[in-house]
N, C-alpha and C positions, 0 to 999 in steps of 0.2 A: 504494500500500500504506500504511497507515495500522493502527494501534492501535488496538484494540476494548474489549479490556477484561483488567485483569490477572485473571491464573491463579492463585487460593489469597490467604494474606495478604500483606498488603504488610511488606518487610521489617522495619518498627517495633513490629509485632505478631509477631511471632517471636520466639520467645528465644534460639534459639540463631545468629542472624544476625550475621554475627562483626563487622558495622557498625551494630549496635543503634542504635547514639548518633547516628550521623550517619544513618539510612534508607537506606542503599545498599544494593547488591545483596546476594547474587543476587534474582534474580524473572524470570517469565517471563509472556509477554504472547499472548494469542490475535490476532494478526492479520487486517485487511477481506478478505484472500484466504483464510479459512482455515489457514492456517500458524501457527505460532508463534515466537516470537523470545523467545532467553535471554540474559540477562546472569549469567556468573558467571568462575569463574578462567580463563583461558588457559592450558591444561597440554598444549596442541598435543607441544611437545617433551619432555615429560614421558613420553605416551602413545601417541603414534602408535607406538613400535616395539610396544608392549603389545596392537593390535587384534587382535583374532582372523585368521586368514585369509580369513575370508569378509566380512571387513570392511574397507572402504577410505573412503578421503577425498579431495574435489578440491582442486588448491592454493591457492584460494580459500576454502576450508572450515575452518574452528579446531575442535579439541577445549576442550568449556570444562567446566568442573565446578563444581558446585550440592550444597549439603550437600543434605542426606537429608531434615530437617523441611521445606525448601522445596518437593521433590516431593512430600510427602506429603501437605503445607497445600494442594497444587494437586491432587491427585486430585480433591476431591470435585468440583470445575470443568470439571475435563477432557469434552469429550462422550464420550457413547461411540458416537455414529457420525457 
C-alpha cells in the first residue's frame, strides 16, 4: 500500500489549517489500493460514546476529526465511482 496522491489542498494553502505555519495536518491521501488514509485529531474518546447505534468501531480503529475547509478542499478530488 503506498500513497497516490493527496485529496484537495495541501495544508499551506488552507486558511483555516490550524498549523498554517508549520504544513501539518489535517489532509487526506487516496491510496494504491483505493482506500484512503487521514491525518487529523484523535477524538476516539471524545466520541465513541456519541456514534449512532448503527455505528461501530474495531479496536484497532481511531475516530479522528478534520475541520470542514479540509473536506470540502477534497470534494472536488474525491471520484465519484
Amino acid at each position: 500500500m503506498k500513497i497516490v496522491r493527496r485529496i484537495g489542498k495541501p495544508p499551506r494553502q488552507r486558511q483555516s489549517s490550524p498549523s498554517i505555519n508549520a504544513g501539518t495536518c489535517p489532509d487526506i491521501f487516496e491510496l494504491s489500493d483505493g482506500n484512503f488514509a487521514v491525518i487529523g485529531t484523535e477524538a476516539t474518546a471524545e466520541l465513541d460514546r456519541e456514534l449512532p447505534s448503527d455505528a461501530a468501531r474495531a479496536d484497532y480503529e481511531r475516530i479522528v476529526v478534520i475541520n470542514r475547509e479540509t473536506l470540502i478542499e477534497a470534494k472536488k478530488d474525491i471520484p465519484d465511482a
